[in-house]
ROBADREN-985365 format. One record per residue (C-alpha): residue number from 1; x, z, y. Coordinates in steps of 0.001 Angstrom, whole numbers, plus 500000, padded with zeros to 6 digits. Example, Ala and Ser with C-alpha at 12.3 -4.5 7.8 and 13.67 -1.06 7.14 Angstrom:
BEGIN
@i:1	c1:512300	c3:507800	c2:495500
@i:2	c1:513670	c3:507140	c2:498940
This chain:
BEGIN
@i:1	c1:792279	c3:808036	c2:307022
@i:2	c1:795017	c3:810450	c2:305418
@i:3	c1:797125	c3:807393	c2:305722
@i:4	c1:796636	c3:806799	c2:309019
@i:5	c1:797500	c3:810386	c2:309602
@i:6	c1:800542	c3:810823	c2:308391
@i:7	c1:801751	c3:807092	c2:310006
@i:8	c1:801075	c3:808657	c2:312688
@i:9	c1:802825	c3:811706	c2:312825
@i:10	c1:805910	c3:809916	c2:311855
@i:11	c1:808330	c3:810017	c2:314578
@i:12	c1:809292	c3:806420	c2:316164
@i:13	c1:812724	c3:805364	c2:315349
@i:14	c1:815262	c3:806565	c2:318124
@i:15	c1:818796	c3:805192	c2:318635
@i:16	c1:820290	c3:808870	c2:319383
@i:17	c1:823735	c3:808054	c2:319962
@i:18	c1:822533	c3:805765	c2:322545
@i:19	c1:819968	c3:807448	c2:324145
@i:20	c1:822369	c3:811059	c2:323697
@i:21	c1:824482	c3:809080	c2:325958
@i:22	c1:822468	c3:807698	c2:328556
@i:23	c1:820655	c3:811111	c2:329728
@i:24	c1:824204	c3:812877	c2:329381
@i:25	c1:825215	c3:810256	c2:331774
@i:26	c1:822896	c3:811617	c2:334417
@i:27	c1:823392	c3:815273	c2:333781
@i:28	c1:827825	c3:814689	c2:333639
@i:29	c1:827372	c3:813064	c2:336911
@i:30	c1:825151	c3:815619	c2:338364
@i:31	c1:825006	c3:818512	c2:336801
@i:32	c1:827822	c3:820670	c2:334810
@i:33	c1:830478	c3:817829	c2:334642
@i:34	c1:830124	c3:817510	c2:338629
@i:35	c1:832850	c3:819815	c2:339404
@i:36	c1:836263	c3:818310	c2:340324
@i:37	c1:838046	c3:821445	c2:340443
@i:38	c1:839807	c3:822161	c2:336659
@i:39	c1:839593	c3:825885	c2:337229
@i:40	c1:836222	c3:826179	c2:337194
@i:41	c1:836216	c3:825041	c2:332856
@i:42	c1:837643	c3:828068	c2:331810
@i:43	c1:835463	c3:829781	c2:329579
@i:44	c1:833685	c3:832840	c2:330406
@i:45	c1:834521	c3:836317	c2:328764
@i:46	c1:832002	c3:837846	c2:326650
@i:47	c1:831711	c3:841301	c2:328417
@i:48	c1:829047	c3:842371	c2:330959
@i:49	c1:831448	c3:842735	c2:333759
@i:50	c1:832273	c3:838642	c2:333575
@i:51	c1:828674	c3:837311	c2:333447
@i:52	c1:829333	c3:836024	c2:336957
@i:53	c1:831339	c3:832533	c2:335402
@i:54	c1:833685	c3:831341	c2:337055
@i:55	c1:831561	c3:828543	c2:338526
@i:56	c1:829650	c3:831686	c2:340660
@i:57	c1:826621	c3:830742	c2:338312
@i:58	c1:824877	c3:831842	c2:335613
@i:59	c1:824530	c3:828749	c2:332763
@i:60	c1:820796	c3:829066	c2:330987
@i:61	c1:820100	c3:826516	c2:327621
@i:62	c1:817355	c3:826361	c2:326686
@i:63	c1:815647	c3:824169	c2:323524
@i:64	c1:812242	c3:823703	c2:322891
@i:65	c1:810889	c3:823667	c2:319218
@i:66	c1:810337	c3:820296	c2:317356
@i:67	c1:810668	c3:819905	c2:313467
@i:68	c1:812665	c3:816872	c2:312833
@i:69	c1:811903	c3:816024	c2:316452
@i:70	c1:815152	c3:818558	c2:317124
@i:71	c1:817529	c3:816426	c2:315478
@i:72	c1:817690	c3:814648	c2:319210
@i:73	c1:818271	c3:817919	c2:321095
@i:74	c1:820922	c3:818316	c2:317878
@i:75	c1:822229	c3:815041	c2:318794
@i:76	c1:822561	c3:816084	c2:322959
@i:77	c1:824032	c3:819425	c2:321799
@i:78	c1:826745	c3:817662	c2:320065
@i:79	c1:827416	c3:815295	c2:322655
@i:80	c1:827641	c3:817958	c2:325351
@i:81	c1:830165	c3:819938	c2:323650
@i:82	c1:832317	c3:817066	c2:322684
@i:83	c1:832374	c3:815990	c2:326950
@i:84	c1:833073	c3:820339	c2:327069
@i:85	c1:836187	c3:819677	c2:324763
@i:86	c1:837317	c3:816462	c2:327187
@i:87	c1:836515	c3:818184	c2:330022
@i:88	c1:838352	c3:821289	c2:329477
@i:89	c1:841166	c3:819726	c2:327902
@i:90	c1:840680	c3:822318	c2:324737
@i:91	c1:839771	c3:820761	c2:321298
@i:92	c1:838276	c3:824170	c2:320130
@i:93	c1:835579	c3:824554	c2:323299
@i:94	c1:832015	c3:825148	c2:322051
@i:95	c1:828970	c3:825391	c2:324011
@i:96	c1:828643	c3:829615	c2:323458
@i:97	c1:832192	c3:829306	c2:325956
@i:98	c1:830131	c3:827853	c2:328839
@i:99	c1:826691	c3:828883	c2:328891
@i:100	c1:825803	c3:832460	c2:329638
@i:101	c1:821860	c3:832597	c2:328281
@i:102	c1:820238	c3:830756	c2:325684
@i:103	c1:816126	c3:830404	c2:324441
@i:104	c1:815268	c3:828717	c2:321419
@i:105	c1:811981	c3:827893	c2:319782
@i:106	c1:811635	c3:826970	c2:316658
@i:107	c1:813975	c3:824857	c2:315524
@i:108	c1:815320	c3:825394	c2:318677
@i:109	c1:815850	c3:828734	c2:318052
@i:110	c1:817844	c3:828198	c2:315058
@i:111	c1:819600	c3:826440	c2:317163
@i:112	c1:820318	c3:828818	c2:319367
@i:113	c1:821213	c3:831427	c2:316298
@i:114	c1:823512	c3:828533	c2:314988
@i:115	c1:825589	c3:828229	c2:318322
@i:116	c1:825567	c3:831708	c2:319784
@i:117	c1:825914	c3:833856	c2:316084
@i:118	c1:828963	c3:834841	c2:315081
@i:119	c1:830483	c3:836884	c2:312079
@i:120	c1:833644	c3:837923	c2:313897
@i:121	c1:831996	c3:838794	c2:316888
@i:122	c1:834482	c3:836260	c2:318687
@i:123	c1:833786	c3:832399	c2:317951
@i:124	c1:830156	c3:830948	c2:316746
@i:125	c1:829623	c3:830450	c2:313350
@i:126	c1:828678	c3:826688	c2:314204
@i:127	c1:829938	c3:823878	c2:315848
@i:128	c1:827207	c3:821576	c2:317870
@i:129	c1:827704	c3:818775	c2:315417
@i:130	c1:826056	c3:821140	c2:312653
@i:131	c1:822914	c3:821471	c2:314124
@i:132	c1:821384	c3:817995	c2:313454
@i:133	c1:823080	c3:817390	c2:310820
@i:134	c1:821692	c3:820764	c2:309431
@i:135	c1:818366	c3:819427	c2:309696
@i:136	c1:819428	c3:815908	c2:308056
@i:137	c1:821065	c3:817496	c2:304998
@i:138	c1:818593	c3:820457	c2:303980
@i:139	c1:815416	c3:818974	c2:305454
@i:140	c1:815157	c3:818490	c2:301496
@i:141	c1:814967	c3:821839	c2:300690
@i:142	c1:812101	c3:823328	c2:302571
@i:143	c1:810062	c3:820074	c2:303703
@i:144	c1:809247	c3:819408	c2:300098
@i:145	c1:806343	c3:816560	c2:298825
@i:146	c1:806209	c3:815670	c2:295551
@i:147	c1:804276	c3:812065	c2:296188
@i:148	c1:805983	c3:810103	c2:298767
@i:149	c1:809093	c3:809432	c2:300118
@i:150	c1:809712	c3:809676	c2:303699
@i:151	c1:811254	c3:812890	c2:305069
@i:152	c1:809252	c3:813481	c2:308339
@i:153	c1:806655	c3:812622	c2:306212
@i:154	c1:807424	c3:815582	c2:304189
@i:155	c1:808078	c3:817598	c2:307263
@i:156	c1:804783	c3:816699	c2:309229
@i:157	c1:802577	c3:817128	c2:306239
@i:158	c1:799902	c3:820179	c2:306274
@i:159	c1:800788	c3:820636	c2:302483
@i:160	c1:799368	c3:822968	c2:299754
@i:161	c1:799548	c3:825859	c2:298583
@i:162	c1:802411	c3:825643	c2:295934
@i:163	c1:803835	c3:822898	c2:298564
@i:164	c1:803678	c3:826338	c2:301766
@i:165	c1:805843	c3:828684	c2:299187
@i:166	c1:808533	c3:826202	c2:297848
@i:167	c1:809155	c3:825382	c2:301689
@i:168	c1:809338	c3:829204	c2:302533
@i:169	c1:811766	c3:829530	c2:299619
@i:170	c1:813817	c3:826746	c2:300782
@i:171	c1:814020	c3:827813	c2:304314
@i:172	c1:814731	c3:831434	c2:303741
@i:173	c1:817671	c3:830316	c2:301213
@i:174	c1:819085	c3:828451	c2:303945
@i:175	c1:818782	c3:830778	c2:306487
@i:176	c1:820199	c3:833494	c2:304635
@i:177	c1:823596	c3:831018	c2:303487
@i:178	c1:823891	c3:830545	c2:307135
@i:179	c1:823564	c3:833952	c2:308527
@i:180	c1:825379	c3:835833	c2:306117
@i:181	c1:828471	c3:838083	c2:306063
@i:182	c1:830756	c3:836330	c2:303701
@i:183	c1:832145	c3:838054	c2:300850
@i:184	c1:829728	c3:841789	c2:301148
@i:185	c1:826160	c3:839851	c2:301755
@i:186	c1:825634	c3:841634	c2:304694
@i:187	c1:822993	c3:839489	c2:306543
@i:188	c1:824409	c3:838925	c2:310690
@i:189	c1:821677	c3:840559	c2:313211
@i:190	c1:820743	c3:839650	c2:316703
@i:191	c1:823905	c3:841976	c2:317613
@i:192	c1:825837	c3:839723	c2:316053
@i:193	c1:825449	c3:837029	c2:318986
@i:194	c1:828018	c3:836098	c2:321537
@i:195	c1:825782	c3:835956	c2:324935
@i:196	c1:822252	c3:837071	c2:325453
@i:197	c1:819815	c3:834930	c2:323136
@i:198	c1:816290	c3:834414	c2:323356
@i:199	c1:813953	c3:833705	c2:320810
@i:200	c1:810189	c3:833823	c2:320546
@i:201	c1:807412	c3:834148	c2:317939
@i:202	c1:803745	c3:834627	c2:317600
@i:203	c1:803194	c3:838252	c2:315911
@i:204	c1:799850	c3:838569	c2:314255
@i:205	c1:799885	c3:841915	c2:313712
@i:206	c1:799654	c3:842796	c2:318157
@i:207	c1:797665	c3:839459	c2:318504
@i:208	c1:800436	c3:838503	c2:321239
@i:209	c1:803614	c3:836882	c2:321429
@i:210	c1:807174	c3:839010	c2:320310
@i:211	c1:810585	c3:837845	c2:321881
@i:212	c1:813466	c3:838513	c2:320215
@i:213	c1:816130	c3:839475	c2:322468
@i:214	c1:819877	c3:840519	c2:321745
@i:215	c1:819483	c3:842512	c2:325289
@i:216	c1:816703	c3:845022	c2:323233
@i:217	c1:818741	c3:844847	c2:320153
@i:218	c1:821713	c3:846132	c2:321631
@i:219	c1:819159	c3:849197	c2:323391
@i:220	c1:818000	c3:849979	c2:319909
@i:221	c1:818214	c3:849723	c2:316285
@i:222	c1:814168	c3:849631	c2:316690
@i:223	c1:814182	c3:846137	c2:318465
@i:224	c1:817651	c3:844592	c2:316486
@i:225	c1:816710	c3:841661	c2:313873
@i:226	c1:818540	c3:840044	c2:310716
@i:227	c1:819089	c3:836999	c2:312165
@i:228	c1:817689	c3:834810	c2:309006
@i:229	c1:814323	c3:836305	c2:309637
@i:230	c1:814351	c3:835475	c2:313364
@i:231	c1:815069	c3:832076	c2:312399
@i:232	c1:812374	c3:832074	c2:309257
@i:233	c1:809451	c3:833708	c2:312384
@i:234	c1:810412	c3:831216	c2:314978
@i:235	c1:809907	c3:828197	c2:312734
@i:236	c1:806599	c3:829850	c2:310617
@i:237	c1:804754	c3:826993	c2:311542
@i:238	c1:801308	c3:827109	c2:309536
@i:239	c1:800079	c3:824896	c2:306823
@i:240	c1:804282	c3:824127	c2:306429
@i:241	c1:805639	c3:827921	c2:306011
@i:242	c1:804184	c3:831066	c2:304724
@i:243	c1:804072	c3:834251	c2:307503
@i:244	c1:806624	c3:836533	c2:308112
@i:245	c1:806343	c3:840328	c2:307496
@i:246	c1:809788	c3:841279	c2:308857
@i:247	c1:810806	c3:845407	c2:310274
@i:248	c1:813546	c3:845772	c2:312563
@i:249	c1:817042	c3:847116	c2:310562
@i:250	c1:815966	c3:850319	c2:311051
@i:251	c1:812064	c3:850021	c2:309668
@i:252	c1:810788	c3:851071	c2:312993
@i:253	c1:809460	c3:847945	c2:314606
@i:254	c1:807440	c3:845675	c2:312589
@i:255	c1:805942	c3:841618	c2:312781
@i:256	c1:804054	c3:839726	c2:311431
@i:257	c1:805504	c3:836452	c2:312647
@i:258	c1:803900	c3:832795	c2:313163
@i:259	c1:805776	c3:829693	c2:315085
@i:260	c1:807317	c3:830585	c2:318230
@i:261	c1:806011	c3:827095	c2:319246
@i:262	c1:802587	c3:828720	c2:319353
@i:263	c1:803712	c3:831380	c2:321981
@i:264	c1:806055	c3:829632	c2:323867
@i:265	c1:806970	c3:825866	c2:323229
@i:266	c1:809340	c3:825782	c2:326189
@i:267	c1:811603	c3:829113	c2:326809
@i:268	c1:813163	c3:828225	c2:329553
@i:269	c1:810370	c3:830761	c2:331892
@i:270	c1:810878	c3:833241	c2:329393
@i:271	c1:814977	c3:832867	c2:329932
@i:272	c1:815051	c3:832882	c2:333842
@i:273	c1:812975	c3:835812	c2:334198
@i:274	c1:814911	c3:837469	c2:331615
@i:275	c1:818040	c3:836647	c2:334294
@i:276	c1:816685	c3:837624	c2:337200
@i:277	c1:815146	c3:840863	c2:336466
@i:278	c1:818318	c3:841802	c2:334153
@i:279	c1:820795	c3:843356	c2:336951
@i:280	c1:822942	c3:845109	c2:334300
@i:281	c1:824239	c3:842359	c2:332710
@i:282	c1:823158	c3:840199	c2:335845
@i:283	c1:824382	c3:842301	c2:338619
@i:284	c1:825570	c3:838805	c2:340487
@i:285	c1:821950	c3:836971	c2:341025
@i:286	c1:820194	c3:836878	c2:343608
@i:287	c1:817591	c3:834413	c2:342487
@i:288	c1:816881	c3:830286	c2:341326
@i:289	c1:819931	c3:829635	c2:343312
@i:290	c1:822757	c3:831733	c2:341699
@i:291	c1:821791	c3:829864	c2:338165
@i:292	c1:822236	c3:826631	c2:336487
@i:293	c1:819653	c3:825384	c2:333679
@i:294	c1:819955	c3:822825	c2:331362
@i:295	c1:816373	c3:822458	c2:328878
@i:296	c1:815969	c3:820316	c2:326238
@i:297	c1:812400	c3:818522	c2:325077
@i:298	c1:811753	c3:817158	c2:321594
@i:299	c1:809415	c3:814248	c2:322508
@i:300	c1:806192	c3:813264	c2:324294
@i:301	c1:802509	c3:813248	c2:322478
@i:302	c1:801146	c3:810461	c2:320290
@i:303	c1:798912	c3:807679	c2:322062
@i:304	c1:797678	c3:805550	c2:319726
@i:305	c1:794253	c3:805327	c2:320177
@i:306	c1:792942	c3:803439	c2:317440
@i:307	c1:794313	c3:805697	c2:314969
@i:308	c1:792388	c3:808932	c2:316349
@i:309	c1:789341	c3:808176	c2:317053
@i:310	c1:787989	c3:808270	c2:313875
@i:311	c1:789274	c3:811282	c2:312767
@i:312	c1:787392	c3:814266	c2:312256
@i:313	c1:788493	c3:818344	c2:311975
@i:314	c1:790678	c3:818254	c2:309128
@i:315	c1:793096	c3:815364	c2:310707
@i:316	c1:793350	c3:816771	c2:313547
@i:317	c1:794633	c3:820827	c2:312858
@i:318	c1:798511	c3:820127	c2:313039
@i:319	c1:798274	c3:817632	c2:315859
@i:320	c1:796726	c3:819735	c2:317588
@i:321	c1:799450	c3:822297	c2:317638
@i:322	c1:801745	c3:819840	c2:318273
@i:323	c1:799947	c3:818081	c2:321427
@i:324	c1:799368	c3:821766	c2:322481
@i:325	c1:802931	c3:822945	c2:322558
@i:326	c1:804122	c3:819731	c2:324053
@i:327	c1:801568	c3:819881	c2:326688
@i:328	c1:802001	c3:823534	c2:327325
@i:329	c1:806061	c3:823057	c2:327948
@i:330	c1:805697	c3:820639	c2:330448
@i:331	c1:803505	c3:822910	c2:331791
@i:332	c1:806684	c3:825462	c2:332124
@i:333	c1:809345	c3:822463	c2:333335
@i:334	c1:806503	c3:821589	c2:336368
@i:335	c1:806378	c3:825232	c2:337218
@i:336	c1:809900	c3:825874	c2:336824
@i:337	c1:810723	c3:822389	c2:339200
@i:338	c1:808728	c3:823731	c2:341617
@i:339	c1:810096	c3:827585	c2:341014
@i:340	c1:813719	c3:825978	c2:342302
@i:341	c1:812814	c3:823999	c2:345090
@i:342	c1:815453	c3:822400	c2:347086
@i:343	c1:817565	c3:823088	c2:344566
@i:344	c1:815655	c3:821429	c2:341489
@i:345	c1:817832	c3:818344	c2:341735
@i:346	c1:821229	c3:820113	c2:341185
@i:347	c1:820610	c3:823593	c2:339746
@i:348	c1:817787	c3:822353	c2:336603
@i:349	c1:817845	c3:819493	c2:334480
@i:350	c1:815125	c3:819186	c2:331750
@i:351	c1:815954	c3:816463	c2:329090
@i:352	c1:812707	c3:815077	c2:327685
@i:353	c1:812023	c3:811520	c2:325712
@i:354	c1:808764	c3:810352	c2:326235
């Protein structure tokens, strides 16, 4: 039955270059790469005053969590900011230049730290093409097994003990090489982002779901984050990673952090509300209209029937999250179709493989 189990939870075998390009082919037609007029791909300036683009817009990302899964929204990332580059004509564009907001869970949300954090306070730390391949080339590190040889097996597994701390240790060493100061070791904090980010978790300690937002963190010292342990909450996924017990730079605040993919497996709710009930940095919006939203899935649910049936409790604790989340963010991409209206077609595109 184990067996069975973990076949099961491996992800199918997905052509992403191909399929990267086939659902960018709908959203460049009909979405951001609609635009004829060459004016309108100049980036937008970081201060408050310019948050209207110069589209008249305001550009949301959002990226659901996934595991390995994300290496597909990875993929789409990298494809989007390569058609930004051709678009714009500038070899340097990233996607930070042209989108105003981004969520992130999980994975997603180291993502989103990835592409929006900076150490110069001027140009992401990250191109596109680093998120995936982040995933490909230290999945090693903190999805550890010592039987078997399959990464996603490694990554799906519920693991033991000894397995749950030498994946902590991994991840955190990662996260802190990435999110770093270099040269004085001074770790980067939500501050240090280019644009508003997003980026949820599930805190134990309030029995409720914490967002981390850059909006709070530039408020207070009480509500600003080292940016490794935003990315080490988001992705606490138990049975895989240990819990979080993280304070705010100043000590003030404290979490006790689980997987944002418990709270909130698809941001993008969380990142339009944010928008429209923000008027200082969002003085321009009006409502579903004035923005643009582009949200990216990880996958559908597993269906195989005759490899469930038989299973009893203990096979069925980290599906369960998983067919939870999933079934919980297309709860939020129904709500937030119907939320735009006439508009859905042109003003929100949600990129989901089922």
């Amino acid at each position: 039955m184990a067996s069975n189990h973990l076949e099961l939870l491996q992800e199918p075998s997905i052509d992403t270059d191909k399929l990267s390009y086939e659902i960018f082919s709908i959203l460049e037609s009909n979405f951001l790469f609609g635009y004829d007029d060459p004016k309108l791909w100049k980036p937008v300036d970081t201060g408050v005053q310019s948050m209207k683009n110069q589209r008249g817009k305001i550009c949301i990302l959002s990226i659901d969590g996934g595991g390995m899964r994300s290496i597909l929204a990875g993929k789409a990332l990298a494809y989007l900011e390569n058609a930004l580059k051709v678009k714009s004509g500038n070899p340097d564009a990233r996607i930070a230049d042209y989108f105003d907001v981004a969520a992130g869970t999980g994975v997603g949300g180291v993502f989103t730290a990835m592409l929006f954090g900076s150490r110069n306070d001027n140009r992401p730390i990250f191109k596109a093409e680093d998120t995936w391949k982040f995933l490909v080339e230290n999945g090693n590190r903190f999805y550890r097994q010592k039987s078997g040889s399959g990464l996603l097996k490694r990554i799906l597994r519920t693991g033991n003990g000894n397995g749950v701390k030498e994946n902590t240790l991994g991840f955190e060493t990662v996260m802190k090489e990435a999110f770093t100061v270099n040269g004085n070791g001074k770790s980067l904090t939500l501050r240090n982002t280019l644009k508003p980010v997003l980026i949820p978790c599930y805190d134990l300690s309030s029995s409720a779901p914490f967002l981390f937002s850059r909006a709070d963190a530039l408020e207070s010292e009480s509500f600003d984050f080292r940016l490794w342990e935003v990315c080490r909450a988001t992705s606490a996924l138990p049975g895989l990673f240990e819990p979080v017990s993280m304070k705010s730079v100043d000590g003030k605040t404290k979490c006790v952090a689980v997987d944002g993919g418990l709270a909130m497996s698809n941001p993008t709710a969380a990142a339009i509300t944010h928008v429209l009930h923000n008027k200082h940095e969002f003085p321009f919006v009006r409502g579903v209209e004035d923005l643009l939203v582009v949200s990216l899935g990880s996958g559908g649910v597993l269906d195989e029937y005759n490899k469930v049936k038989g299973w009893k409790g203990k096979e069925w604790a980290l599906p369960m999250a998983r067919i939870s989340g999933d079934s919980s963010a297309d709860m939020v991409d129904h709500a937030v179709s119907l939320a735009f209206g006439q508009c859905r077609t042109t003003n929100y595109v949600r990129i989901q493989v089922c």
